[in-house]
N, C-alpha and C positions, 0 to 999 in steps of 0.2 A: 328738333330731332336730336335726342341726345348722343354724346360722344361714345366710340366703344375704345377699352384699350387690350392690344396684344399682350401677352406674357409666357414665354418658352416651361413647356410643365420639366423643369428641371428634375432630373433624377429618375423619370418615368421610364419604363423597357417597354412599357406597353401601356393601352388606351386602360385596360384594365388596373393599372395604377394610378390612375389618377380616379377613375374612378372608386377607386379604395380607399382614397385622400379624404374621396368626399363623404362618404360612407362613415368613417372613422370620427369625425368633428358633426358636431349639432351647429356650429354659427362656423365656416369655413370664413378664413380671412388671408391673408398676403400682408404682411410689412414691407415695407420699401423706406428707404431713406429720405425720398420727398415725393411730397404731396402734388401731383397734377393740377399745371397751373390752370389749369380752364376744368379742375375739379369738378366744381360744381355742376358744368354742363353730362360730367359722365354719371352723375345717379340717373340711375333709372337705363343707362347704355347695361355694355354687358363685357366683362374680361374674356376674351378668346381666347381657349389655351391654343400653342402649337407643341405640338409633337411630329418626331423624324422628319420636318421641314414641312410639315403642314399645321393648316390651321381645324381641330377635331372637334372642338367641344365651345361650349361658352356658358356661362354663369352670370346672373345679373347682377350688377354695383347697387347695392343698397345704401350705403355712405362711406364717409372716411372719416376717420378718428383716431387722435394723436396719443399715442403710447407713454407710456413711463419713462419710457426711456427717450423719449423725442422722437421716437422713428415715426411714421403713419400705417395706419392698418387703411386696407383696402377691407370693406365688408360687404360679403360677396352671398346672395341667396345660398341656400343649402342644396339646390337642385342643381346636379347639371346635366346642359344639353347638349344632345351628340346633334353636330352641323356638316352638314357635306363637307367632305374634304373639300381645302384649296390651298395649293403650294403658299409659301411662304419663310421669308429665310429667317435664319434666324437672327437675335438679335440679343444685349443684356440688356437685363432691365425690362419694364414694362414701357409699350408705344401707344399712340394714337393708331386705332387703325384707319388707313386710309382706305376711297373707297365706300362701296356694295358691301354688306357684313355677309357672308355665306347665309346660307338658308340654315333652321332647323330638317334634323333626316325627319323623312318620316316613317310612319308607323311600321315595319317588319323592314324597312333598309338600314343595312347592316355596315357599319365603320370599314370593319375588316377588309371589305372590297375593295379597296383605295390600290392605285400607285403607288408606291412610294413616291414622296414629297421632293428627291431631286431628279427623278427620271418626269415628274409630271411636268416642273419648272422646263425642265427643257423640251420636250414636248410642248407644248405651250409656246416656249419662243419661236419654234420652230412652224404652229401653227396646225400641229396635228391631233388640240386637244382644246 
């Protein structure tokens, strides 16, 4: 069972921006400063973005490849997929996700219907979701 890793889509206002990200690149990737030591287990896993404290989308890891400059690119399918929303905080950097990975939505279920990512967290601890 391969690895998945988290990564907060920085800079997005909305699910529709990242969807633009991906739109705008033909080989989407991610640099990071270091490469995931259990790497190798994540090809074939898939990067979860989170936005507004949830987790929205996910893209699959096709490899990793060491840059010019030393940094690592994370190289990530051109496709991305909208996943049931599920809280989650934030963090820097890219994580391990621990865990159930959220489902893909399916066909005519819509992002947009979500909680927002800190009233669901709580909810949730509270036990009414």
């Amino acid at each position: 069972m391969p690895l998945h890793l988290t990564k907060i889509a920085f800079g997005a206002q909305s699910f529709g921006d990242i969807e633009s990200w991906y739109a705008q690149r033909r080989s989407p990737n991610l640099t990071t400063c270091y490469r995931p030591t259990r790497w190798e287990e994540c090809i074939g896993g898939s990067l979860y973005w989170i936005h507004q404290h949830n987790i929205v989308a996910r893209s699959e890891i096709l490899g990793f490849s060491e840059t010019q400059s030393g940094r690592w690119s994370i190289d990530l399918e051109p496709r991305l997929v909208p996943v049931l929303p599920r809280p989650k905080r934030a963090h820097q950097g890219w994580r391990y996700l621990k865990g159930e990975p959220p489902r893909d939505l399916e066909e005519g279920e819509d992002i947009g219907d979500v909680i927002p990512g800190k009233l669901a967290g709580k909810l949730q601890r509270l036990g009414l979701i």
